[in-house]
C-alpha distance (Angstrom), angle and dihedral (degrees) to the residues before:
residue distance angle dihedral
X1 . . .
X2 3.73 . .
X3 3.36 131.8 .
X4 4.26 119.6 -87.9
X5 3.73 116.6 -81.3
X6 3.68 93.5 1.9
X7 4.14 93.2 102.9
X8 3.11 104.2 -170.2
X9 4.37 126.5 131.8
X10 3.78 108.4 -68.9
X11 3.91 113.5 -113.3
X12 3.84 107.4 -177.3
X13 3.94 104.4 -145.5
X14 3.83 106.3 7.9
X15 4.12 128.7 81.2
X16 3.86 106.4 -128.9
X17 3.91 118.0 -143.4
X18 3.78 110.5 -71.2
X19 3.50 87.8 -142.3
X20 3.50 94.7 55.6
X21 3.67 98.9 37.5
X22 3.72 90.0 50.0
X23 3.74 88.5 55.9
X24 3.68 101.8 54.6
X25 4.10 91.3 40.6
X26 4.04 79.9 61.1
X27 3.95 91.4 49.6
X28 3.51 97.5 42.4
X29 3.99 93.0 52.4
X30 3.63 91.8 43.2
X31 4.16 88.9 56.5
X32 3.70 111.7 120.6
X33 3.94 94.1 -132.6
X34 4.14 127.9 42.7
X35 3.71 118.5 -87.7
X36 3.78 124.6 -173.8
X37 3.95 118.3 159.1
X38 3.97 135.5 -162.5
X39 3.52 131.4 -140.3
X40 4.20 115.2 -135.7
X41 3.24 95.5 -77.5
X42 3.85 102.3 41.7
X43 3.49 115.5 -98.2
X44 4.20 116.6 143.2
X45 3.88 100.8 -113.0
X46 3.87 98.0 173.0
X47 3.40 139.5 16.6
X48 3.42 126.9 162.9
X49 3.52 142.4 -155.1
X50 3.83 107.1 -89.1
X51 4.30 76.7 58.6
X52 3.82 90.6 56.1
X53 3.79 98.5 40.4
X54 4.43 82.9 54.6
X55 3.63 108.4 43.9
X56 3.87 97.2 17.2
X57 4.35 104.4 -117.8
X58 3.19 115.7 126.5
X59 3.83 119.7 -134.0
X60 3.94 93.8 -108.2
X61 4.12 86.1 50.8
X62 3.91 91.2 44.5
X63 3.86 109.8 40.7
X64 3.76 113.1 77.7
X65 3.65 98.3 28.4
X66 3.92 115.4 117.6
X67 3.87 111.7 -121.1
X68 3.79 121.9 -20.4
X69 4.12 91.0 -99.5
X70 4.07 115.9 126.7
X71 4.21 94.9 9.2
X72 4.04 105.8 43.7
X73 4.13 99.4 6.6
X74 3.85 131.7 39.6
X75 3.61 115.1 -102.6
X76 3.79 94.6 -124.3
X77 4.45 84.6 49.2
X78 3.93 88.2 48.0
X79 3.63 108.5 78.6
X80 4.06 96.9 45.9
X81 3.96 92.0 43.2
X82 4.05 100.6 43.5
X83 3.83 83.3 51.6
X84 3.93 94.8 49.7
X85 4.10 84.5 43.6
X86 4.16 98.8 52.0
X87 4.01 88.1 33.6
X88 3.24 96.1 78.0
X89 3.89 90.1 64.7
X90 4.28 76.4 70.9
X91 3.61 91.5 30.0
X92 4.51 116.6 115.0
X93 3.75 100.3 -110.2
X94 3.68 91.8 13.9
X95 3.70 90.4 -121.7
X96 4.07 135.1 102.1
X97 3.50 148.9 159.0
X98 4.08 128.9 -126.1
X99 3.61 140.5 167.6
X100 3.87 114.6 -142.8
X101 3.44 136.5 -175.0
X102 3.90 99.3 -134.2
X103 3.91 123.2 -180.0
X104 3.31 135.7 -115.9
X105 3.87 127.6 -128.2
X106 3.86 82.6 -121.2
X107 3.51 91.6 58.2
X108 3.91 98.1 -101.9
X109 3.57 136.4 127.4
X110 3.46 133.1 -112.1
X111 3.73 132.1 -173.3
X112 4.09 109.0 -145.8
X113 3.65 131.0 178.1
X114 4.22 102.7 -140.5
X115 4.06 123.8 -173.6
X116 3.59 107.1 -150.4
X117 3.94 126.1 -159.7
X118 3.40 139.5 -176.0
X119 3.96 122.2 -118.4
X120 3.86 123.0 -141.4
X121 3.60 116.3 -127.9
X122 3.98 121.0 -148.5
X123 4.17 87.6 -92.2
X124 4.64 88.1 58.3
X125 4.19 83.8 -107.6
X126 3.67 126.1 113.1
X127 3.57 117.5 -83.9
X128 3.67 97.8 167.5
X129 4.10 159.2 -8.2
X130 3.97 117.8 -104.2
X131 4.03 102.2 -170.3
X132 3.92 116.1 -172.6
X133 4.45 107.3 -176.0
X134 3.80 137.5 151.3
X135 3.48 131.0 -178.8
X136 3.95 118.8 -50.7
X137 3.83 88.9 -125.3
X138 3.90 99.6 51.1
X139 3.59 79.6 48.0
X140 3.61 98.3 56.8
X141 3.43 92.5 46.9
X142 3.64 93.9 62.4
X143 3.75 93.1 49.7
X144 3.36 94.0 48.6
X145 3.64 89.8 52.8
X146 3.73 96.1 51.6
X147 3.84 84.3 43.1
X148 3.74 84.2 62.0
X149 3.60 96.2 52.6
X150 3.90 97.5 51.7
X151 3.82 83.8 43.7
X152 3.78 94.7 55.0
X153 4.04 95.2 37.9
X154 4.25 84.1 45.2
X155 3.45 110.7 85.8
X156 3.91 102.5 -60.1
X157 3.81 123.0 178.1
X158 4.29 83.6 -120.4
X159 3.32 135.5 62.3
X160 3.81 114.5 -108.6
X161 4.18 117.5 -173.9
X162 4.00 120.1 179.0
X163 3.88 94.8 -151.3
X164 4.23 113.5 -163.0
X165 3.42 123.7 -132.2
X166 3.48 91.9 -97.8
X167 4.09 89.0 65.0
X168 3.29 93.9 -109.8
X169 4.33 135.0 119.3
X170 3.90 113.9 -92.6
X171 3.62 97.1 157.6
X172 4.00 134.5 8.5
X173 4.24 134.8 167.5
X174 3.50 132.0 -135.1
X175 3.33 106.3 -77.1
X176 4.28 102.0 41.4
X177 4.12 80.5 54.2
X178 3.87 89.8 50.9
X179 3.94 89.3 44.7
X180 3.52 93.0 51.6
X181 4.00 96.0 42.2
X182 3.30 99.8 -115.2
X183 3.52 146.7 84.0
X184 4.34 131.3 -93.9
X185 3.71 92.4 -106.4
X186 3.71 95.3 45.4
X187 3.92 97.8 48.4
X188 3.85 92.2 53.8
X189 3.96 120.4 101.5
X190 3.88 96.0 4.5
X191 3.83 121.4 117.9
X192 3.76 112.2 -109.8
X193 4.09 91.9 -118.1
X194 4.37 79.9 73.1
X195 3.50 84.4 56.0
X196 3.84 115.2 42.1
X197 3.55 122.1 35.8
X198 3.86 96.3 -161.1
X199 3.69 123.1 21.4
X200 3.77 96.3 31.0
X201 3.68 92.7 115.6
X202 4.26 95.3 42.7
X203 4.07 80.8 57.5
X204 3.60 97.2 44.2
X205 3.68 87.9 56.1
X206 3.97 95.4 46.2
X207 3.97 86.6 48.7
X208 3.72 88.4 46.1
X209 3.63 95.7 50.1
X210 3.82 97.4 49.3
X211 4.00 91.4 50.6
X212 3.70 82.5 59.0
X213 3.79 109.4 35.4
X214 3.60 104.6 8.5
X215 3.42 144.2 -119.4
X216 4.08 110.7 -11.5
X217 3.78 116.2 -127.4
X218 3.66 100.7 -114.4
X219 3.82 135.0 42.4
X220 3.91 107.2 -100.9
X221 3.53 127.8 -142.9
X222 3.79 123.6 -126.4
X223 3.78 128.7 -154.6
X224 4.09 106.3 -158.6
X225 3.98 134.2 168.1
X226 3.73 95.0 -152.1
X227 3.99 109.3 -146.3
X228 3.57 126.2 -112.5
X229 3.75 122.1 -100.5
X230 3.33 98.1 -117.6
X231 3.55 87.6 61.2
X232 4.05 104.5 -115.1
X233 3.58 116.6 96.6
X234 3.67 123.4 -69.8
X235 4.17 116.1 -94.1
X236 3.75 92.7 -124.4
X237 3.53 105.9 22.0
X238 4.04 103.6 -134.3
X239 3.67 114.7 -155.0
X240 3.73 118.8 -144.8
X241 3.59 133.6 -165.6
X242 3.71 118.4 -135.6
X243 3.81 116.9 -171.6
X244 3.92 96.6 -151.9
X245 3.88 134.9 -159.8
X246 3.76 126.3 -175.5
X247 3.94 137.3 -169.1
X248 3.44 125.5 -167.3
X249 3.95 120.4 -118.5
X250 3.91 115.0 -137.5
X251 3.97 119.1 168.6
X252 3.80 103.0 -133.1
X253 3.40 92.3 -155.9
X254 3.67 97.1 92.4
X255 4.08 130.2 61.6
X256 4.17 85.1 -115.1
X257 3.36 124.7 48.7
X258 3.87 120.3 -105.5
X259 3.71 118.5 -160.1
X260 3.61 104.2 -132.6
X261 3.99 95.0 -172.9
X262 3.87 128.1 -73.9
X263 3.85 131.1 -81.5
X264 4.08 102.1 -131.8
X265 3.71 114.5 -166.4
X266 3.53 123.1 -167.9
X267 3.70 148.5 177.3
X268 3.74 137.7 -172.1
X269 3.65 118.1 -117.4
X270 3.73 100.1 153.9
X271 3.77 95.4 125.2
X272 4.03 84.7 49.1
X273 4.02 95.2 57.7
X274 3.69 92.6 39.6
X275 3.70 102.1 54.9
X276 4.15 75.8 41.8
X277 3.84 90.0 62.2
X278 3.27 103.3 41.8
X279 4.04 91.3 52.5
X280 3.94 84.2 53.2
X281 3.57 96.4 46.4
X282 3.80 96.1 39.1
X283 4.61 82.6 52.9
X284 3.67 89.5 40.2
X285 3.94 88.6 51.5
X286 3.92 97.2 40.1
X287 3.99 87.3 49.3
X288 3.82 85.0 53.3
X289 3.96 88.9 53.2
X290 3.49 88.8 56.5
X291 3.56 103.3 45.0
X292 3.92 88.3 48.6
X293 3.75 89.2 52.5
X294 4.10 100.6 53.4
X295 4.05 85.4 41.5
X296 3.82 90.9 51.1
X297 3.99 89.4 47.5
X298 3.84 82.0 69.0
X299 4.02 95.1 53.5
X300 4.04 122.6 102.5
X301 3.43 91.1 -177.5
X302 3.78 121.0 67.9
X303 3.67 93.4 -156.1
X304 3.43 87.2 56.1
X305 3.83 87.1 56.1
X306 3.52 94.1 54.5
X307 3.87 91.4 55.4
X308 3.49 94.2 47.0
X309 3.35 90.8 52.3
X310 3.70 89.9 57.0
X311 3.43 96.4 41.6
X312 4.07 85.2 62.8
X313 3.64 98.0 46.9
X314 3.69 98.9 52.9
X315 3.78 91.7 71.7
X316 3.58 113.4 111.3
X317 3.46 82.7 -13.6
X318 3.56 122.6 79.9
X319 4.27 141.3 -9.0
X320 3.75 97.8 -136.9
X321 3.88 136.7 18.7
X322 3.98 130.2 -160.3
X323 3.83 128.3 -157.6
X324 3.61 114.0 -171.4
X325 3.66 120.6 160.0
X326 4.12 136.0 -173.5
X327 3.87 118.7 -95.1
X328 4.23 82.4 -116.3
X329 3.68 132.9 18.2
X330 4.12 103.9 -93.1
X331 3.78 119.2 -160.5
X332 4.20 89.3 -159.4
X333 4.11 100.5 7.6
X334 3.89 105.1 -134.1
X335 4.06 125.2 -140.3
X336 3.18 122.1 -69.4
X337 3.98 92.2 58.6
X338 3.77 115.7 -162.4
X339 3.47 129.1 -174.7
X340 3.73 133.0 -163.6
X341 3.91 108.5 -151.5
X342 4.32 106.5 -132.6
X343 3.93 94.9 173.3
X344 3.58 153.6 4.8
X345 3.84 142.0 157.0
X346 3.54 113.1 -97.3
X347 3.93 112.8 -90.7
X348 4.13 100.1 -124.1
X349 3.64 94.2 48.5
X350 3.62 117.5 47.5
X351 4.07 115.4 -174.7
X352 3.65 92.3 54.5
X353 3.66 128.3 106.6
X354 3.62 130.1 -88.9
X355 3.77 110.2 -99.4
X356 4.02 118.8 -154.6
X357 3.81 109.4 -125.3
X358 3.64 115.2 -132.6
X359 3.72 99.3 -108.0
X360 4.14 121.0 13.8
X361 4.03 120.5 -121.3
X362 3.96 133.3 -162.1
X363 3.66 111.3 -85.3
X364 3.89 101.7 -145.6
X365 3.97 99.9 -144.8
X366 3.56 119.7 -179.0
X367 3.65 120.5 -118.7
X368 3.60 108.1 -87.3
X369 3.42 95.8 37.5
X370 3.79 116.3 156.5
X371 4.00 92.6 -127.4
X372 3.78 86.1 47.2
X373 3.57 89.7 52.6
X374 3.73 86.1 41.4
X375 3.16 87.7 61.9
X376 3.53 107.7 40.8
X377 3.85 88.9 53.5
X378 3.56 94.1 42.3
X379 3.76 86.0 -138.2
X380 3.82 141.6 77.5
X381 3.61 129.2 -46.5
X382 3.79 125.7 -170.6
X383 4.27 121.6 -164.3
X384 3.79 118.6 -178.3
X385 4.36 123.6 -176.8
X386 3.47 129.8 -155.2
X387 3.67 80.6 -176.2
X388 4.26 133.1 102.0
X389 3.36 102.8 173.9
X390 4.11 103.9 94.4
X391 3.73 93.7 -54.3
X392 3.77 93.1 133.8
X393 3.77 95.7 31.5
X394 4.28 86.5 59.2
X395 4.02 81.4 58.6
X396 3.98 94.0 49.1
X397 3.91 82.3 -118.4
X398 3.78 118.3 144.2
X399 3.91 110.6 -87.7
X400 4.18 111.7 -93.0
X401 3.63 95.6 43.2
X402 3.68 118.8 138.4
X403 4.03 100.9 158.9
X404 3.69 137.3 48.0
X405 4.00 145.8 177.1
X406 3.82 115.1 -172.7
X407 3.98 103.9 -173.6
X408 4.03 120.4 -172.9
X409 3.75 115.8 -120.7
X410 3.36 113.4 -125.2
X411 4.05 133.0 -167.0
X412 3.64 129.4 156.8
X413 3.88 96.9 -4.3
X414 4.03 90.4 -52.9
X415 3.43 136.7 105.3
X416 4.01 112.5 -126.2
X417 3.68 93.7 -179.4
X418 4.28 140.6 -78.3
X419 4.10 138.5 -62.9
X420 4.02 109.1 -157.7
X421 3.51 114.8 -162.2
X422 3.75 115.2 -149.1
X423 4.31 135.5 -161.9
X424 3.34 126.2 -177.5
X425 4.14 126.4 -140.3
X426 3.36 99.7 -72.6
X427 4.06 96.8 67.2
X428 3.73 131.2 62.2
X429 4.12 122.6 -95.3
X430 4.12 117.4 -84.5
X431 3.67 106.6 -97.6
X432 4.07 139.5 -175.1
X433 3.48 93.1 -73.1
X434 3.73 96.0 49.5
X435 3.85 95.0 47.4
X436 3.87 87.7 54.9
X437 3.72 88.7 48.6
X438 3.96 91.9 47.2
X439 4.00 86.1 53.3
X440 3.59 95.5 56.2
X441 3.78 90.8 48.9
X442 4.36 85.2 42.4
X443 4.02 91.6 58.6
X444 3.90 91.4 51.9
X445 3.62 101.4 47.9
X446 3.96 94.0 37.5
X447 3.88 82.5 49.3
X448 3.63 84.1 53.6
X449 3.88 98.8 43.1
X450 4.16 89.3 49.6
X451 3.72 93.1 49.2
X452 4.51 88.4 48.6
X453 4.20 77.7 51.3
X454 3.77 92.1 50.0
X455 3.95 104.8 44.5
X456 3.58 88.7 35.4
């Protein structure tokens, strides 16, 4: 039997090396969980200190004694758990799992969970019971922990990424691989500019910002163009909103705190925010309808109308507006079209409203032109460019643009000419919802326009 609170193996007869012995004592007391060990017939030969700091003994109180019964187990617990303990030396496997209720040298109890196993001797047979346990609930905790983590890397109904410190994917479920099109293997060790087309750089900086300061207060939402599999970029680039939490990972297993990555949770929400937006917008737009009604109320001048109607409906929603209108009112306009232009915002300040010059000229559109077609169609016509190189110029469009909308005006079954909205590079394309919104604002002004032709 060796000496107390040196835990090293028990040699009956022989002096082990005092380096050696010293050594293990030090890496048995620095173990994580409590270890104490029996020889064959039952006597504590270790115990070390994560066993004294739970139920209380000391090593020189513990090692020695014969069985735990009457100091750290009831007498009438004793007999059934010392022969579950030193059974396992007979055990298959040689290995089991108990829960005790073990005293404490202040007379408590304490539930533990302990793993015993058997210890060869020199001959292959038992020749002891090493025991490591800690307390049921610390225990639970743990499991319940990993639990968690195979529950949130199962199938959850979120995405859940564990992102290194290096900013890139070391771990990610079901559903983060299915909302990055790809698979969990594929996603792991590549840098998130392989995965996300747009709003790679917005997450890198989130990421980067939690490593350093932690976790922020609030979830954060995320607007990302996830890249096609293939690798180019996607054929109609899909933007997605992710609202995104993070938690920092520290080991604790050091005196300083060593950011081991960050947990990023995630869920998509995009069809949330957009049927958000276009509830704002469609407010924000109505509000402007009003507001351009009571300030037209005030107007002698129809033309005047008209403009101020423009000058309303370019906020928030176009740079540049266009009124050109036919020489006379045309129930079906007939080929050649030619339009006369009466107003337009000034070309080096888009935003501001469209001014009437004093005296209209010919506009000399090109055939094909979208507010020929406009016209022609007595309808809507959207153009989009790709293009820089004099695509808007060709159009006699101020330079910049990328997007248009040339509407007909319409009044009493007749066509008295066309507004074209125009954006520049910086905002998204004119789609179904703005057309609709540009014919509401075309039936005012042309109302406007045909009354200016009527009292004038």
């Amino acid at each position: 039997m060796t000496a107390p609170h040196q835990s090293g193996p028990a040699r009956h007869g022989a002096d082990p090396d005092t380096d050696d012995h010293d050594l293990l004592a030090a890496l048995l007391d620095g173990m994580d969980a409590a270890l104490c060990a029996f020889d064959a017939d039952g006597t504590v030969t270790h115990w070390n200190r994560e066993a004294e700091r739970i139920l209380g003994w000391s090593a020189e109180e513990a090692v020695g004694r014969r069985g735990l019964a009457g100091w750290a187990l009831r007498k009438a617990d004793a007999e059934e758990a010392t022969e579950r303990l030193l059974g396992v030396m007979k055990a298959p496997g040689r290995r089991q799992v108990d829960e005790f209720a073990l005293l404490t040298k202040d007379g408590g109890r304490i539930l533990v969970r302990m793993q015993s196993s058997a210890v060869p001797g020199a001959d292959g047979g038992p020749s002891g019971v090493y025991c490591a346990f800690s307390e049921v609930h610390t225990q639970i905790d743990l499991e319940r922990s990993v639990a968690l983590s195979e529950a949130l890397f199962g199938d959850a109904s979120w995405g859940v990424v564990l992102v290194d410190a290096d900013l890139r994917p070391a771990l990610a479920n079901a559903h983060a691989a299915r909302a990055l099109r790809s698979s969990r293997t594929a996603v792991l060790g590549r840098p998130l500019g392989d995965l996300l087309e747009q709003g790679a750089e917005e997450l890198e900086g989130a990421l980067q910002h939690v490593l350093a300061s932690g976790a922020p207060p609030a979830p954060t939402e995320l607007w990302v163009t996830v890249r096609d599999p293939g690798g180019g970029p996607t054929p109609v680039p899909e933007r997605r909103c992710w609202r995104s939490g993070f938690l920092r990972l520290a080991t604790p297993l050091v005196e300083e705190p060593v950011p081991l990555g960050v947990a990023w949770l995630f869920l998509d929400v995009t069809k949330t925010r957009l049927v958000e937006q276009e509830s704002a917008r469609l407010r924000f737009r109505g509000s402007q309808l009003h507001r351009a009604g009571r300030a037209v109320a005030e107007c002698e001048d129809p033309m005047e109308a008209a403009a101020l109607y423009m000058e309303f409906a370019l906020a928030g929603f176009a740079d540049h507006a266009l009124i050109d209108l036919l020489s006379k009112p045309e129930a079906v306009p007939e080929s050649p079209i030619r339009l006369i232009r009466a107003a337009a915002t000034p070309a080096g300040a888009p935003g501001q409203a469209p001014v009437a010059p004093a005296g209209g000229l010919p506009v000399p559109y090109a055939d094909g032109h979208p507010a020929l077609q406009a016209v022609e169609r007595c309808g809507s016509v959207r153009a989009v460019s790709d293009r820089t190189d004099g695509w808007a110029a060709v159009r006699k469009w101020p330079e910049g643009t990328r997007h248009a909308l040339a509407t007909a005006l319409r009044s009493r079954g007749r066509t008295v000419g066309v507004v074209t909205f125009l954006r520049g590079p910086s905002r998204r394309p004119f789609d179904r919802a703005d057309a609709t919104y540009a014919e509401d604002i075309a039936t005012r002004v042309a109302a406007a326009i045909d009354l200016a032709a009527v009292t004038g």
